[in-house]
C-alpha positions in Angstrom: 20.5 -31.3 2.6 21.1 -30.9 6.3 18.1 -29.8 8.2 20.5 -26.8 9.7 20.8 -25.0 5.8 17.5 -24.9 5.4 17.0 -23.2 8.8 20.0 -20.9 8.2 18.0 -19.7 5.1 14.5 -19.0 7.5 17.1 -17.5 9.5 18.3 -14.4 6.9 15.0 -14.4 5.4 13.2 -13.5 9.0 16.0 -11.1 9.4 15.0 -9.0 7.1 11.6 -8.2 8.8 13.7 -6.2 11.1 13.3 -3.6 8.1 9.7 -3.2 8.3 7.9 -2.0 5.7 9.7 -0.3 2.4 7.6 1.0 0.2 8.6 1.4 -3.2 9.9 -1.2 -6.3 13.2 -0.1 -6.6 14.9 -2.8 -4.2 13.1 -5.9 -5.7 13.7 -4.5 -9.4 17.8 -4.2 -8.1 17.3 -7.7 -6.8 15.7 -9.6 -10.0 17.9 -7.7 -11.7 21.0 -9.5 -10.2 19.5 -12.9 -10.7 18.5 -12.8 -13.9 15.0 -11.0 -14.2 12.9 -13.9 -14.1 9.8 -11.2 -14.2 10.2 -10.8 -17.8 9.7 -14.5 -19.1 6.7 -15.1 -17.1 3.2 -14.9 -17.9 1.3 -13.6 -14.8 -2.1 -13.1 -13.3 -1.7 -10.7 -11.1 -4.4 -10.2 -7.9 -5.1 -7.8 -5.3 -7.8 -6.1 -3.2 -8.5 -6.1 0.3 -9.8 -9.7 1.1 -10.2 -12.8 -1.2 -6.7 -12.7 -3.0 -5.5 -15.7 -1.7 -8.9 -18.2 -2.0 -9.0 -16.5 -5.8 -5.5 -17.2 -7.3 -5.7 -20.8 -4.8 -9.6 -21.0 -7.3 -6.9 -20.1 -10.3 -4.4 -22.1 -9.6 -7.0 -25.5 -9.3 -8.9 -24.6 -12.3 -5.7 -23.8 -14.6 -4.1 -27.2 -13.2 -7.3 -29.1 -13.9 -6.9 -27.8 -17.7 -2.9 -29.1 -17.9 -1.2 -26.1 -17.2 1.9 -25.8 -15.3 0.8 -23.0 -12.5 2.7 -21.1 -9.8 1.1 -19.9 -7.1 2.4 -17.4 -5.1 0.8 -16.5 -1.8 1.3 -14.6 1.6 1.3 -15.0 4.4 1.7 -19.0 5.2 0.1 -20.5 7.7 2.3 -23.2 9.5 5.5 -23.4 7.1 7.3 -21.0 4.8 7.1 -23.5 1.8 3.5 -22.6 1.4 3.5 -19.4 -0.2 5.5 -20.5 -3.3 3.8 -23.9 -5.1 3.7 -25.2 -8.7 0.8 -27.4 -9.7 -0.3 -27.3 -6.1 2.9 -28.8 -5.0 5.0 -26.6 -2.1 8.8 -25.7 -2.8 11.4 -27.9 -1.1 13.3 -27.1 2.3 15.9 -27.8 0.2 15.3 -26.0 -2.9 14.7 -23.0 -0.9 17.9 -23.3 1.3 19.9 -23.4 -2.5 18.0 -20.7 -3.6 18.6 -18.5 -0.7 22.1 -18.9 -0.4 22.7 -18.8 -4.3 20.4 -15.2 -4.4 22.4 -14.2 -1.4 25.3 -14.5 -3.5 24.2 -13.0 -6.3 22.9 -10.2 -4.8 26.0 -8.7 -2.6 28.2 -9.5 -6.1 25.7 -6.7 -7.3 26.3 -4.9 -4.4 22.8 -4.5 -3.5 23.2 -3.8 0.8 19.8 -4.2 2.5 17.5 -2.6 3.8 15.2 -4.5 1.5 12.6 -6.6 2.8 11.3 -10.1 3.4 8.9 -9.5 1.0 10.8 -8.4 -1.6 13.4 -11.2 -1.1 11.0 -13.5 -1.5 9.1 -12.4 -4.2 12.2 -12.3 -6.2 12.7 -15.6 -5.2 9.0 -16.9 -6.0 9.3 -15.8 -9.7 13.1 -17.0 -10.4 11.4 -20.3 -8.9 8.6 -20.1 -11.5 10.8 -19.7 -14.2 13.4 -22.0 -13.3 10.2 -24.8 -13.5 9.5 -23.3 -16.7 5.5 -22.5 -15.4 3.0 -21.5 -18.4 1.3 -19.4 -16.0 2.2 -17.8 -12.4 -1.2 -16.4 -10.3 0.7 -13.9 -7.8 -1.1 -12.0 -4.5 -0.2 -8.3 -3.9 1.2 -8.6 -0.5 0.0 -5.2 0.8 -1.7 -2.7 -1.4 -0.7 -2.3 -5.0 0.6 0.5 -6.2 4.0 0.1 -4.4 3.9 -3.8 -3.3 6.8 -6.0 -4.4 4.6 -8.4 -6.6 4.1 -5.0 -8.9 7.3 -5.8 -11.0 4.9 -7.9 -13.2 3.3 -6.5 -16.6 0.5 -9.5 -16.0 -2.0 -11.0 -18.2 -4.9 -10.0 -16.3 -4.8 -7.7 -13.4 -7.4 -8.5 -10.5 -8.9 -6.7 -7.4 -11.4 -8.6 -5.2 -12.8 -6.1 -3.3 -11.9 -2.6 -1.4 -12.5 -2.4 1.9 -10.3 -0.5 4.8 -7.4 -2.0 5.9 -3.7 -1.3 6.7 -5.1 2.6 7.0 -1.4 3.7 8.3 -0.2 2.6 5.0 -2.5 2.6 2.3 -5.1 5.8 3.2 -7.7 6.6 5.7 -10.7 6.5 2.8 -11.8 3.7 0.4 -11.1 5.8 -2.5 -7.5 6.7 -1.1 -7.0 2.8 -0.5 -8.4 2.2 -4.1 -6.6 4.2 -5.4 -3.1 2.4 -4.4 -5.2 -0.6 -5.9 -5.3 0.4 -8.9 -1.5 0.8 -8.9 -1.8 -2.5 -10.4 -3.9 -2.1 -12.9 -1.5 -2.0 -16.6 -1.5 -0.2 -20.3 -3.6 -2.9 -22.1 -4.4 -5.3 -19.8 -7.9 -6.3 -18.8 -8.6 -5.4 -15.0 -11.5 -7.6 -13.0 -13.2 -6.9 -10.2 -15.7 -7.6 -7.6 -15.6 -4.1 -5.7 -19.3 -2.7 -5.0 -18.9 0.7 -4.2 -19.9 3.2 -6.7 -17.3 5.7 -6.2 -14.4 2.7 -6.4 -15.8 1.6 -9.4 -16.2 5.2 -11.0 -12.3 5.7 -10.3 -11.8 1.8 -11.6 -13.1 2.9 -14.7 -11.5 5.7 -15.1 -8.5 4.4 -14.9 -9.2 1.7 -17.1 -9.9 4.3 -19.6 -7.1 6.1 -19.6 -4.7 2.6 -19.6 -6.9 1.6 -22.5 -7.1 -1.7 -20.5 -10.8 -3.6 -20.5 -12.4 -3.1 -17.7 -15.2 -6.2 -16.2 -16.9 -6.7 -13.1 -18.8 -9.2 -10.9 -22.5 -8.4 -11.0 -22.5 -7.0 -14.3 -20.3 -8.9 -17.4 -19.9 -11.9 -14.4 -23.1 -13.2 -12.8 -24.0 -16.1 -9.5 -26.8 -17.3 -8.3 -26.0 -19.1 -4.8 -29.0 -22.0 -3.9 -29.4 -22.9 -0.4 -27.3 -25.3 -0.3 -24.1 -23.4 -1.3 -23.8 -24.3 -4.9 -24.2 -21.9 -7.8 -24.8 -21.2 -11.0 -22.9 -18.9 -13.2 -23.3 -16.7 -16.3 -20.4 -15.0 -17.7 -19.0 -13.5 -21.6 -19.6 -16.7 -23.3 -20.4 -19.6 -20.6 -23.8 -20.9 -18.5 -22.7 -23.5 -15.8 -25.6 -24.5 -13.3 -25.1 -26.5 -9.8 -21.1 -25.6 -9.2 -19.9 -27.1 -6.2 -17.1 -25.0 -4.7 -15.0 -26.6 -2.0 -14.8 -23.9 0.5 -17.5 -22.7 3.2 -18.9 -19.1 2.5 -21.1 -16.9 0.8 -18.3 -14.3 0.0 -16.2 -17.2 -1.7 -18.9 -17.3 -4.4 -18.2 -14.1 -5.6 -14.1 -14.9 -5.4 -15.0 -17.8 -7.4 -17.3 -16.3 -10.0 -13.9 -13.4 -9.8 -12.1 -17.1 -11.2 -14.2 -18.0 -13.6 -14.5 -14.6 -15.3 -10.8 -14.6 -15.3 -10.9 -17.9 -16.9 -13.0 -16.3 -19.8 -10.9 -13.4 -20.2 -8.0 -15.6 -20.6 -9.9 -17.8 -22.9 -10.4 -14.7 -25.0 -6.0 -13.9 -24.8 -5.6 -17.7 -26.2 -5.4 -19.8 -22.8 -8.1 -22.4 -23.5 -9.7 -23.2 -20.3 -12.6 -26.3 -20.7 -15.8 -26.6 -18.7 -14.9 -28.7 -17.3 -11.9 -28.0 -15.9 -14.0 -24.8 -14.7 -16.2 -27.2 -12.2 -13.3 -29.7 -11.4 -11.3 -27.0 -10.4 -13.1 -25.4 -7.9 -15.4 -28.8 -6.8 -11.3 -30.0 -5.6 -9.7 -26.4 -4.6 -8.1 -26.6 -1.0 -7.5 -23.1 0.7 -6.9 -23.6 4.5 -7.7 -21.9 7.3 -10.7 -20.1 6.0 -14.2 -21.5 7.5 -12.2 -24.4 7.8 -13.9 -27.4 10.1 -10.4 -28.8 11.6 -12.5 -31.2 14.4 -16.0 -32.8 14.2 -16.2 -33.4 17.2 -16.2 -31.0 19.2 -16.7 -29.0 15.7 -14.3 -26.5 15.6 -13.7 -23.8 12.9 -10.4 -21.9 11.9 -11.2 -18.9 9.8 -8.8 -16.0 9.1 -10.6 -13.1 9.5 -8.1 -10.3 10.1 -10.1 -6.8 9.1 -13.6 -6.0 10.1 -14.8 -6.6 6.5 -13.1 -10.3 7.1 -14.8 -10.0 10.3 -18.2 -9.1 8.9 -18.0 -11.8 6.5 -17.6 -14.0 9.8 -20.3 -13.1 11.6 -22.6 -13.5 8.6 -21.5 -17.1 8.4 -22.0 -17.9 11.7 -25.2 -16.9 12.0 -26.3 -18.1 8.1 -24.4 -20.9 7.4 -23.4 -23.4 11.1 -26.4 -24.6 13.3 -24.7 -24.9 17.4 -26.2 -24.8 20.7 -23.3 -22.6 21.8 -20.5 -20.2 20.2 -17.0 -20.3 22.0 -15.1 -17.6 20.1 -11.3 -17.8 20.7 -9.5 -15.0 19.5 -6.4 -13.3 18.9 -5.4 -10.0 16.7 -3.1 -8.1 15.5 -2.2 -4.5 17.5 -2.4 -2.3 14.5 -5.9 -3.5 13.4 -9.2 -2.2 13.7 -9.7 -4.0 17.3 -12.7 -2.6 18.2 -15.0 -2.5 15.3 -13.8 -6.8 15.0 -14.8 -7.5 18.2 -18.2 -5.0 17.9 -19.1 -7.8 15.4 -18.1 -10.9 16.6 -18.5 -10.5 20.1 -22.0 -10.2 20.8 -23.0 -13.7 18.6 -20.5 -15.5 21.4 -21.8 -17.4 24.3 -17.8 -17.1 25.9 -14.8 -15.9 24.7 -11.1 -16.9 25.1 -8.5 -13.8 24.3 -5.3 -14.9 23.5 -2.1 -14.0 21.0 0.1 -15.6 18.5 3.8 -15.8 19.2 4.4 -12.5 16.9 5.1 -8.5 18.1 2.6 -7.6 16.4 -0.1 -9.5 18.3 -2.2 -7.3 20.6 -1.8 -8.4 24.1 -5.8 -10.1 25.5 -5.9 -7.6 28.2 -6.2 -5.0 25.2 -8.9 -7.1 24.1 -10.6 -7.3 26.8 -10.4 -3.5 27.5 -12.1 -3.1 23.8 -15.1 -5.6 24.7 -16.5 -3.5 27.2 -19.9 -5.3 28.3 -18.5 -8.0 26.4 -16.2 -8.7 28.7 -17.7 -10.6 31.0 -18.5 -13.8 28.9 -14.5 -13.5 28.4 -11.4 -15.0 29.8 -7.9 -14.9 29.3 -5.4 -17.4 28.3 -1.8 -15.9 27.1 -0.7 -18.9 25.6 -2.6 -19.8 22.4 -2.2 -23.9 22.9 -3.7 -23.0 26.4 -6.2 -21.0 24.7 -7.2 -24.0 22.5 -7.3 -26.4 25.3 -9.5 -24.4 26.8 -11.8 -24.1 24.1 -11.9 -27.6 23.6 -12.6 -28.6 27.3 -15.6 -26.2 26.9 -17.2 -27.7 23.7 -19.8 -30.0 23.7 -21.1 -32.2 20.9 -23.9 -29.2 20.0 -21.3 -26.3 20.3 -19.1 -24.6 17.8 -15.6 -23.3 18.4 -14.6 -20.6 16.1 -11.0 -19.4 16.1 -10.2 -16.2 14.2 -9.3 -12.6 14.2 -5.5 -13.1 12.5 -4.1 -15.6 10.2 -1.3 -15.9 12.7 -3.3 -17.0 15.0 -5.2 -19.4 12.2 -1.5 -21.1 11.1 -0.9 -21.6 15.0 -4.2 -23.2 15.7 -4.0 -25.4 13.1 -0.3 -26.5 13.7 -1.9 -27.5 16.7 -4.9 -29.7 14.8 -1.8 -30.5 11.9 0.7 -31.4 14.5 2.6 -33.5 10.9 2.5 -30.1 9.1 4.7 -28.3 10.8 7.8 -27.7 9.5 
């Protein structure tokens, strides 16, 4: 394949974020409809909420691989390349496979005479499941893109239907309440099928239940049916339906991603319990080996320096808890860069003040808000803070400030994340 066709596809699939946002599944269901609905012959897991959807189905994906399944992942958004959202058996999709694919779906879909506007996201979530059925997977773990209800990903009638947690977010879109943003959550939830869930909040699990109720669909939760006990040193033990397993090692950093794992393995029993055996130990091998970048992820030891997508002040929160539980440094350089249309201030409120400096900076993306915003937002803040426009800059800089004690953490948008670490990954890029 010539490097150009797979570029060309990139090309058209990038163009189609000129159309925003659109709401709504009748676009996708035209478009898998023209290819063949693919939707139908899969067997899916299906996973939303407001943070943890990606570090849960990558916890799925490991543990159903470490059992001999043939898993599909499906992801958003990537980090450095576009392969990474779409993988089977933790392998990436091919430039090349998704240059065919494009231009064969391209086809396909104007013979139909489906005209755009449709979106990125439903383009490639059609593409994503035809994938996973063209490589015949037993099993396809897919994360809601954007709330539920009306998300792309919502064509499937899943196994198991999952929400993480509820916190706010995308506001604009989804609801200015938690019980309005639930509520497109639950969108997801199906006639039958078993919902789980580590939301905390009373009134979100009231409405979970209801609507459980009235789907007739089996309804468990972390804390209650699913239980952890996190030691000191970051390991856990777990109690669920039908399994005890002490001292789990978990491959990724975090308090929070105990609870997303616990989320796994209480899927893993509810899918025992629909005729997927899942061993033991494929339980513990699959989440001692499971790789989920760019969250509390050490990319340098020396300096040390952290990439960790925190993108929403519950992300952000999550953050700042780490930091002050979970690293020991002599200084905190926070480089950041956000998005416009997020919660700026209440992110920086909780990062800020555990920082010794700051470097402000933006992705290459119109949606990035531009430092001097930032530094308008940190107030008092604002003077352990500089400016650097240019994120490579921006991680210079940081890096010329850190010495051997220090830590530099760079968050606030997983756009900012994928360009750091492009920057630590230089061989990644694509």
């Amino acid at each position: 394949m010539r490097q150009d066709a797979y570029q060309q596809s990139l090309d058209y699939l990038y163009s189609l974020e000129k159309f925003g946002m659109i709401f709504g599944l009748t676009q996708v269901e035209r478009i898998l409809n023209a290819i063949g609905n693919p939707h139908r012959e899969i067997q899916a897991i299906h996973i939303g909420g407001t943070n943890g959807k990606g570090s849960t189905a990558a916890m799925m994906g490991s543990i159903l691989q470490k059992e001999g399944y043939r898993v599909g992942v499906y992801t958003s958004p990537h980090l450095i390349r576009f392969t990474e959202r779409i993988k089977v058996n933790g392998k990436e999709i091919e430039e090349e496979e998704v240059a065919a694919l494009a231009e064969w779906m391209k086809k396909e879909i104007e013979a139909a005479g489906i005209t755009p506007p449709f979106t990125f996201f439903d383009f490639t979530t059609a593409m994503a499941l035809y994938y996973f059925k063209q490589k015949l997977v037993d099993l396809a773990v897919l994360e809601v893109g954007l709330g539920g209800r009306l998300d792309s990903t919502n064509v499937v009638d899943p196994l198991i239907s999952i929400i993480t947690n509820i916190a706010k977010d995308h506001e604009e879109y989804l609801g200015k309440s938690i019980l309005k943003i639930a509520g497109e959550k639950t969108g997801i939830i199906k006639k039958g099928r078993p919902l789980i869930t580590a939301a905390t909040q009373p009134q979100v699990l009231r409405l979970f239940s209801k609507i459980c109720k009235e789907n007739g669909s089996p309804y468990f939760r972390v804390g209650k049916e699913f239980r952890y006990v996190r030691a000191e040193d970051g390991d856990f033990d777990y109690e669920g339906l039908n399994r005890k397993l002490w001292s789990i090692h978990l491959n990724l950093r975090g308090f929070h991603q105990v609870i997303n794992a616990t989320t796994a393995l209480g899927a893993m029993e509810v899918l025992e319990d629909l005729g997927y055996r899942v061993s033991t130990d494929a339980m513990v091998d699959g989440l001692k080996e499971v790789d989920w970048p760019g969250r509390l992820e050490m990319v340098s030891f020396s300096p040390r320096v952290i990439l960790d997508g925190a993108h929403n002040p519950a992300g952000a929160l999550v953050l700042k808890e780490s930091l002050e539980k979970e690293f020991q440094y002599q200084r905190l350089i926070l480089l950041i860069g956000i998005m416009k249309d997020k919660d700026i201030q209440s992110m920086l409120d909780l990062l800020a003040p555990l920082a010794d400096h700051i470097i402000l900076t933006k992705p290459h993306t119109d949606r990035a808000a531009p430092p001097a915003l930032l530094k308008k937002a940190l107030g008092q803040n604002g003077k352990k803070a500089e400016i650097a426009e240019d994120l490579k800059q921006a991680v210079e800089r940081g890096l010329s400030l850190a010495q051997k004690e220090d830590l530099l953490c760079i968050t606030g948008s997983l756009y900012t994340v994928g360009e750091a670490r492009a920057y630590f990954h230089p061989e990644r890029r694509s």
